[in-house]
Each structure stands twice: as C-alpha cells, then as structure tokens.
C-alpha positions in Angstrom: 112.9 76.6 126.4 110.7 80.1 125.8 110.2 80.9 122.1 110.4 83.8 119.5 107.7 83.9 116.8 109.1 85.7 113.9 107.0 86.5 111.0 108.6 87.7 107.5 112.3 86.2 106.1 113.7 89.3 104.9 116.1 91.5 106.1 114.3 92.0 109.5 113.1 89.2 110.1 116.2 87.1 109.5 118.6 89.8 111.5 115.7 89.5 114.4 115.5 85.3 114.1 119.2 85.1 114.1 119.5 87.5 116.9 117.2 86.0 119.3 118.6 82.8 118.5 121.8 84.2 119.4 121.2 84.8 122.9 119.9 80.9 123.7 116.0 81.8 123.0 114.2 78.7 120.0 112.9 80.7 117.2 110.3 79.7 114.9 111.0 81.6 111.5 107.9 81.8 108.7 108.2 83.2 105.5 105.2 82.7 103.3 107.6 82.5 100.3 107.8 80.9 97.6 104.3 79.4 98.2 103.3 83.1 98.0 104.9 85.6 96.6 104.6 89.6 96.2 104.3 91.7 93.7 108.3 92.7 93.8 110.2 89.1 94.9 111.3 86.7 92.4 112.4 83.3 95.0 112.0 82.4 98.1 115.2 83.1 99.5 115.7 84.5 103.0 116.8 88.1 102.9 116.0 89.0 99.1 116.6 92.8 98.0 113.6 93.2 95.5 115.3 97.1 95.5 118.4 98.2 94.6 121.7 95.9 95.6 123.4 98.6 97.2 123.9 99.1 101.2 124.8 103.0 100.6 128.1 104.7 101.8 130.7 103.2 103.6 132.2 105.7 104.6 132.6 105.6 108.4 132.1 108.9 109.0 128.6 108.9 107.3 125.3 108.4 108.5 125.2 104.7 106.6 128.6 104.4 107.6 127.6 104.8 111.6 124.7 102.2 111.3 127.1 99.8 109.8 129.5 100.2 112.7 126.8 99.6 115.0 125.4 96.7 113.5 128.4 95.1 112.9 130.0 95.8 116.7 126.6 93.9 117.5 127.4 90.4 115.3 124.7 91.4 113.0 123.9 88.7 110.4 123.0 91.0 107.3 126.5 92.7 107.9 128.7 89.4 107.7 126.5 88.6 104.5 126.8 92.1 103.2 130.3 92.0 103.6 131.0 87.9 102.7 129.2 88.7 99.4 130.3 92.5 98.2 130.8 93.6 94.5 133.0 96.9 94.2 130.8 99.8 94.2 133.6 102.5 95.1 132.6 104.0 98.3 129.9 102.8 98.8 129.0 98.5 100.2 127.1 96.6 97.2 126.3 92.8 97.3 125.7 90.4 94.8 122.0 90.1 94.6 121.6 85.7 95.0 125.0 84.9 97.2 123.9 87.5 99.7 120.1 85.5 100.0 121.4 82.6 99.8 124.4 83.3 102.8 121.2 84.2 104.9 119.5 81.5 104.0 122.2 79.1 104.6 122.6 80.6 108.1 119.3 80.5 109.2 118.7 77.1 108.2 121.9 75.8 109.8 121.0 77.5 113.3 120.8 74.9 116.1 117.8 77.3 118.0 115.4 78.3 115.0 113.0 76.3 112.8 112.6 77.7 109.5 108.3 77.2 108.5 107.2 78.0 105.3 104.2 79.4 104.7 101.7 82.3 105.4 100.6 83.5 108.8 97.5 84.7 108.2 96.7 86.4 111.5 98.4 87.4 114.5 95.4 85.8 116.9 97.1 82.6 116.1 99.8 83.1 118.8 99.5 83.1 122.7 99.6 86.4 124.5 102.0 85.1 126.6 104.1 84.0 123.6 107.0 86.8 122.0 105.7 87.9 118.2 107.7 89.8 116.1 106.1 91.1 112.9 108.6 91.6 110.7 106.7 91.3 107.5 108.1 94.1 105.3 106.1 97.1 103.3 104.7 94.0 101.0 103.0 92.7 104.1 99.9 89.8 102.6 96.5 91.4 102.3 95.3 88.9 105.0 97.3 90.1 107.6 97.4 93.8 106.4 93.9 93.6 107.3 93.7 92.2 110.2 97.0 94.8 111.8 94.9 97.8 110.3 91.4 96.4 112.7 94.0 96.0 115.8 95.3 99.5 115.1 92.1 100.8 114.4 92.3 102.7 111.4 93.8 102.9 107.6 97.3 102.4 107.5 99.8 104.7 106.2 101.7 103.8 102.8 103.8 105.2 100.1 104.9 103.9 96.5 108.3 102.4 96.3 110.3 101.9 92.7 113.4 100.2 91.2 115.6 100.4 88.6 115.8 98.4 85.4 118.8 95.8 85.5 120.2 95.3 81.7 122.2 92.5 80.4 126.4 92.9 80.8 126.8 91.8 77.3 124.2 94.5 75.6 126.5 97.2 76.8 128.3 99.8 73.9 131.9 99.5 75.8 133.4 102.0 73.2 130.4 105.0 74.2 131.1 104.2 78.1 134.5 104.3 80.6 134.7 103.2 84.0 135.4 105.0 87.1 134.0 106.1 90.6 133.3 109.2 91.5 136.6 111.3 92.7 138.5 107.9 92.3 136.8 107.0 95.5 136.9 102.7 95.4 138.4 100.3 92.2 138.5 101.8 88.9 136.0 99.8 87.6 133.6 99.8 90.5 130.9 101.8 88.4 130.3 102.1 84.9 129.4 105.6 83.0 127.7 106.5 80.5 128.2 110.0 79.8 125.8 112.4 77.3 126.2 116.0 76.1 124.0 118.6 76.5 122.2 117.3 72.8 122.0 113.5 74.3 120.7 114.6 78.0 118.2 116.9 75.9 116.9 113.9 73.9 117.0 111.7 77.0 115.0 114.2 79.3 112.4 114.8 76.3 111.9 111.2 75.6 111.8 110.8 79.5 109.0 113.1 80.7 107.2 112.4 77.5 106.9 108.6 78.3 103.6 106.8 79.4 103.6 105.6 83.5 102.1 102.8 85.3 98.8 104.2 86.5 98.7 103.3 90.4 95.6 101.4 90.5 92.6 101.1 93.2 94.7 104.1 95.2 93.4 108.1 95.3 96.8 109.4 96.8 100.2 108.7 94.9 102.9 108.9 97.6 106.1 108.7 96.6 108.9 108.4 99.4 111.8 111.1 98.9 114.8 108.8 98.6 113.3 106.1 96.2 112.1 109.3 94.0 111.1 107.5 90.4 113.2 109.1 87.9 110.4 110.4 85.8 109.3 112.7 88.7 112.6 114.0 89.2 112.7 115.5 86.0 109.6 116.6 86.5 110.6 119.4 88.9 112.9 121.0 86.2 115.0 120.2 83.4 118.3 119.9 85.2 116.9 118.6 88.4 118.2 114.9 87.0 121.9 117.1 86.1 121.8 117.9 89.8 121.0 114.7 91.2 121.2 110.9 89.7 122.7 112.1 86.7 125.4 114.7 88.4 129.0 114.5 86.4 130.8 115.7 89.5 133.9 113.7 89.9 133.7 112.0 86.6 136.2 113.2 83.9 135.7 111.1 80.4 139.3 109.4 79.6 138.8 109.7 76.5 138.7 113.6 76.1 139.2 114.8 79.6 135.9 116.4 80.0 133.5 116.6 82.6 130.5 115.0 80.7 126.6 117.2 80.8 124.9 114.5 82.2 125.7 110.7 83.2 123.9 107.3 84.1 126.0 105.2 86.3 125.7 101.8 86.1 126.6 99.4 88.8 127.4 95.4 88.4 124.9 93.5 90.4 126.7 90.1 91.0 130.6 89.4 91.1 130.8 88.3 87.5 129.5 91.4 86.2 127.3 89.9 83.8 124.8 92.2 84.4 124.7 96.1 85.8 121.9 98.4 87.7 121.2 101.6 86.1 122.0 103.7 89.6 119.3 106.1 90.6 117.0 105.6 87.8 114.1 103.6 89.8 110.7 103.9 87.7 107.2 103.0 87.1 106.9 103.5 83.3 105.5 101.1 81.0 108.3 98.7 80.1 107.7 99.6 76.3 108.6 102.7 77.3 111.8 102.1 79.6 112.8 100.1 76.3 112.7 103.3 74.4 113.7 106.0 76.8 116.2 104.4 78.3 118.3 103.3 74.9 118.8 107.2 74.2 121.6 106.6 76.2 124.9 106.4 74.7 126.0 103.4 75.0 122.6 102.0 75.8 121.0 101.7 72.5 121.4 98.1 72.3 120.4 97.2 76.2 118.7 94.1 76.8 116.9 94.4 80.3 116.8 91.6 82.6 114.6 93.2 84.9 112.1 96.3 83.9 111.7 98.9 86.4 108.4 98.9 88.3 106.7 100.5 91.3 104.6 98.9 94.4 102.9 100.0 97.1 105.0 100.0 100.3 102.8 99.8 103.9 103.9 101.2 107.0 102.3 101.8 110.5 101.6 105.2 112.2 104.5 104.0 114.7 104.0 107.2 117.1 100.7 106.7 117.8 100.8 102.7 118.0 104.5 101.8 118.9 106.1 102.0 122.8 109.9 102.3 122.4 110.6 98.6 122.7 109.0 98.3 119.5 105.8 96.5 121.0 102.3 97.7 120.1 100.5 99.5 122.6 97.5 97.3 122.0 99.6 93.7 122.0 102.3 94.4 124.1 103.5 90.9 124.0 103.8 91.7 119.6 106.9 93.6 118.4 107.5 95.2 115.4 110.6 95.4 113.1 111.9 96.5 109.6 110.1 98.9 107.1 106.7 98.5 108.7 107.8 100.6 111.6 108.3 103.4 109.4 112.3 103.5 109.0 113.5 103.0 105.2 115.9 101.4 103.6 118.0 98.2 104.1 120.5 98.7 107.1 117.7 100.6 108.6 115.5 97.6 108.9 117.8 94.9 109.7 118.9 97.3 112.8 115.0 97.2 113.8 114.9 93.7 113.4 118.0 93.4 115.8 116.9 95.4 118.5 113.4 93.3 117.9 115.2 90.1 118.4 117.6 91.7 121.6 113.9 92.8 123.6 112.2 89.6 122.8 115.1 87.1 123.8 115.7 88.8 126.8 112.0 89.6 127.8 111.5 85.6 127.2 114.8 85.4 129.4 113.3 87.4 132.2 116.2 90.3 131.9 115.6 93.7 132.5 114.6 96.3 129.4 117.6 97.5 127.9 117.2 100.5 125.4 120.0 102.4 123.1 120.5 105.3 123.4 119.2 108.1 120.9 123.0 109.4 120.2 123.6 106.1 118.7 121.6 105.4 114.8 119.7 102.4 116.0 118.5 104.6 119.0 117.9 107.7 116.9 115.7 105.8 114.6 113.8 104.1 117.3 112.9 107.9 118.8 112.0 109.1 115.0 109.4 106.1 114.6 108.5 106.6 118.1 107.6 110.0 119.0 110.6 109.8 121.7 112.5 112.9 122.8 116.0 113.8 122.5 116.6 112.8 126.1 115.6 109.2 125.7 113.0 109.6 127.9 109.2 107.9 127.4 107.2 108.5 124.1 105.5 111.5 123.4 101.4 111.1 122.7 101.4 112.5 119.2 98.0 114.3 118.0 96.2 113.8 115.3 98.1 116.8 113.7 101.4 114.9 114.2 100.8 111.5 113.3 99.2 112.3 110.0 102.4 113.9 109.0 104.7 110.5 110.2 106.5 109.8 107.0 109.3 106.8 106.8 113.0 108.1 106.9 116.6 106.9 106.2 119.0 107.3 108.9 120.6 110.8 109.1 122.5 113.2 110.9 119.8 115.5 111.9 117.7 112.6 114.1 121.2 112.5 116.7 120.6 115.0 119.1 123.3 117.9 118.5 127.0 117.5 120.5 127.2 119.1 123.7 129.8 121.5 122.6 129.0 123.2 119.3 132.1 122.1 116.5 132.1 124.0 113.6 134.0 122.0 111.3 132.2 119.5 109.4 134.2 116.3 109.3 135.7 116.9 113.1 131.5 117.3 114.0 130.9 114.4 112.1 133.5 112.4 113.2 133.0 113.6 117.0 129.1 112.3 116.5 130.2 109.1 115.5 132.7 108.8 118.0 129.9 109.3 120.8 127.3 107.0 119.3 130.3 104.1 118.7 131.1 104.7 122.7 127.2 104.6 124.0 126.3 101.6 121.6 129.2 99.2 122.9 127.9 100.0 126.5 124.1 99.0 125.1 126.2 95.5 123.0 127.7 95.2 126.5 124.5 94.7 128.7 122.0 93.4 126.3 124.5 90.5 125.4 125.2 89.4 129.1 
C-alpha cells in the first residue's frame, strides 16, 4: 500500500492524516510533541488550540459559517470534534479546550490506516521523492526544519506575531458586577459573560492599558502584527474609543440590572463545559504578566481574577505561497511535498484544517494514481487556495507574482471578498449572501463527489 507522510499533529495535520486515511492510502503521522514543545502548547495532544477556543460564527450565511458547511459536507474530522465537544458561545461554535484534543487524538490513534510517531522530523531530505509529504507543521514550525524550508525556498521567510488572551479562574469572578447574555439574544442566555464599565471605569481601564509595559519582541527588527489577532494594547493605540468600537462594543448588550446599554464591555467566554474557567474575548496581548494582573483587574467585576493562563505573543511563520506554491498545494521546487494549515498563509482554525483536507484529498489520490481534482474558487476552500496561490478568479493556472507582489502576501481569514462576485449583481445583502453560499454549497458537493470516488 502507497503512503502519506504527514508532518505536524495539529489541526492540519490531523484533518490531512485522517483524510488521506480515509480514502484507503497508510499514513504515517509525526508530531514532535510532547518530547518538544513550542513556545505556545502546553501537551501533546493532537489538535491543541494554543489560541482562542472559539471556531467563529456559525451562522450559515457567514463566511465561517460557509467553510464549516463545506468542511463538514466533506466528513471533516475537526468538524465532528468541533461539534462532539461545543460549549455555548451564542452564535458563534466554541469547544472545550482538552475534550476537543483529546477526541482527535483518540481518532487518530484508533485509525486502522495511520501510525501515529512521535517525535521531530528534522528535515524534509529524510523522505523519498517518490514518497507523498505533507508539511503541515503550523506557524510554530522547529527551528531545524524552519531552516532547512527557508534554504529550499531560497530566501527569508515571511512571519507575523500572533497573541492570546488571558484565561482567569471561574471562581475569581465578581458575579454581582457582571450578567450574562449574548449579543442581540443570539444563542443560550448564559453563553457569554459581561462585564460592563461606564465611561469613568473604560477611562481607567484604557489609561492603565496603554500605560502598561509590553513584551519586547526579541532578536526581530520588524514587529508584524496580523489584523485579526490585533493585541489589545495596539488597538487602543489607534484612539481612545477604537477598543468601544471593536472588542469592547456594547451593541446588543442591555445590563438587567438597569436596562442600559453599558460604555464599554469585556465578554468573557467559558472555555470547557463546566465553566470553571472563562476567556477574556478579544483581549489577546503581549504585556508583561505583572501588568495583565494590574490592567486587567480595573474591570468591574475583575478585581479579584486569578489567571490561569497570562496572555502572550509568539512569532507565527508562513511561506510566500504565490511565489513557491502550485495550486495543489505542492512546492514548485519538491513537487512530490505539499503543504497545509497556517504555513501556507491562510489564518485561523477552520482555515487550516480545510488546507490540510484538501492536502490529504491530492496526496491520497495522487498515491492512488487518480486524476487532479481541484475546487473551485466560488467555494471557501477554493477561494483560499487562489488567495495563497496567486490564482485568478477563473480557476485557471497560478499567476507568477513579482517581486512587488509577493512582498505584499499577508495571511488572511476566509471572507466574502476572495469569492469571485455572482453573475447577476443582487443588491440585498443577506439574499447576496445567501445566493453566494448557495453556489459555493452546489460546486463543492460536485468537487466531495469526484475526489471521494
């Protein structure tokens, strides 16, 4: 039987094993953890979200919403864990942090077709050319084999900082300063937890916020910081009510207790199915932890918080996928080597896992001898493959960026504006939504339909 090489156990890597192994190829899975660990895991679980615990909207006429769809029309193992293991989060799909690793890691392991291998792969030279690789090592890719994909590619790689958010103790919570609710009653009542502040507490809280000592970003000249994992301290940086307009909006929230819309408020979110212990949403960071301690108990209801996990920030790697990538997700230079998850350049969770499907769809089938099979770009998967790749609207063969071009590739979420525009112009915004989603749903269960035969 041929054989899939997949390197990295998270989110990719997993969705790409389990795929390949899926569709009758043997799989050998390694995951240099816990023997080594990064800078941001804590086990060596399969599938661990060092990040936030949330999987974004759920709505299914959303961008994150239309991704979901897709992955889960294609069997996708993240989704059935996702979804086997969710905490209410009102409209949006949140897991609990240690049951969703450890469903994927119970999968994996119990797979007829792949052997699980701990430990580091330390160079990509290691495997045949003849073999199927896919690299699905994640932004915290080892030095070693950072190294050695930056000589192939010949030149530096491209990189931005990633943060998270402080998780606090359940327990340590003022009740009597907070109330529960989702935002327009979207979800449970209790899905999210607020703690609302006037315009004297938001005051003290931005003051005591841009005031506070950072991390300095060592051995690095360039601080990038990627647009939608924006540390809360450079938020407010761009203006005092820049935090009132974005993590910290009151829309939709009315405080029971005196029916008013509050100034400002922190939501915080449970991150296991006990709720013993809650995310503070949106407020991802790299200050010092004395200083997170400080800052962030000028909340009202806060004051007393015990955190279970500080806040930090660490450097996130990513290839210059237009120059490097063809739009099976093999390197130019190693065609027989694909790539997957947040290396390629996409960001975010569901974004990964769908490269590390479509990784594990092209290598089974090459190994199986079966014709090339590509989505579409009016589906998500397909859009994000031509955003990483250079392709053009039509689907047809990648574009040779320039110089110019490349040096401008930054990572990106999945969105409405990489789907190429409908045919027929609609002007109203959920029917254009919903007419997008419709056409993506239809072309993607024609892709599920031949790549799965």
């Amino acid at each position: 039987m041929s054989e899939v090489f997949v390197i990295g156990g998270g989110l990719s890597g997993a969705e790409a094993a389990y795929r390949a192994a899926e569709l009758g190829v043997a799989v050998t899975l390694y995951e240099m953890r816990p023997d080594k660990m990064t800078e941001a895991h804590k086990t060596g679980l399969l599938g661990e979200l060092v990040c936030s615990n949330s999987l974004r909207s759920d709505s299914p006429d959303s961008a994150h919403g239309l991704i979901k769809q897709e992955l889960e029309a294609a069997d996708s193992l993240i989704m059935e864990a996702a979804r086997a293991t969710a905490v209410p989060a009102g409209g949006c799909l949140a897991v609990d942090r240690n049951l969703f690793s450890e469903f994927i890691t119970a999968k994996i392991k119990a797979h007829p077709n792949i052997r699980l291998v701990y430990g580091e792969v330390a160079s990509l030279s290691s495997f045949d050319t003849g073999a199927a690789v896919v690299l699905a090592t994640g932004p915290l890719t080892s030095l070693t084999l950072a190294e050695e994909l930056q000589h192939i590619l010949g030149g530096q790689s491209l990189y931005f900082y990633d943060a998270i958010s402080p998780i606090i103790d359940a327990d340590s919570i003022d009740y009597d300063k907070a109330f529960f609710a989702s935002r327009y009653g979207k979800g449970g009542g209790d899905d999210y937890l607020n703690c609302p502040m006037n315009a004297e507490e938001y005051d003290l809280f931005y003051n005591s916020l841009i005031n506070a000592d950072k991390v300095t970003v060592r051995n690095f000249e360039d601080e990038k910081v990627f647009e939608g994992c924006m540390p809360i301290e450079v938020m407010a940086g761009r203006g005092k009510d820049t935090l009132r307009f974005g993590p910290l909006k009151p829309v939709g929230l009315i405080d029971p207790r005196n029916d008013i819309k509050p100034y400002a408020v922190i939501q915080l979110r449970a991150e296991n199915v006990e709720k013993t212990s809650y995310n503070l949403v949106g407020c991802q960071t790299r200050l010092k932890y004395a200083e997170q301690f400080s800052v962030f108990r000028c909340v009202p209801g806060l004051e007393n918080a015990e955190f279970l996990r500080y806040g930090s920030i660490h450097r996130n790697t990513y290839i210059d996928s237009p120059r490097h990538l063809n739009k099976d997700l093999t390197l130019k230079s190693m065609p027989h080597v694909y790539i997957a998850g947040q290396i390629t350049g996409v960001e975010g969770y569901l974004e990964s896992t769908a490269m590390g499907l479509l990784a594990g769809i092209y290598a089974a089938r090459k190994l199986r001898g079966l014709d090339e099979v590509l989505p579409s770009r009016f589906t998500a998967c397909g859009s994000l493959v031509g955003h990483i790749t250079g392709a053009t609207a039509d689907n047809s063969s990648n574009i040779q960026a320039s110089n110019a071009q490349t040096s401008k590739f930054q990572p990106s979420n999945i969105n409405f504006g990489l789907l190429p525009p409908l045919s027929v112009p609609i002007r109203d915004k959920a029917k254009k939504r919903q007419a997008v989603v419709a056409r993506a749903l239809a072309d993607w269960k024609r892709f599920i339909a031949e790549s799965y035969r």
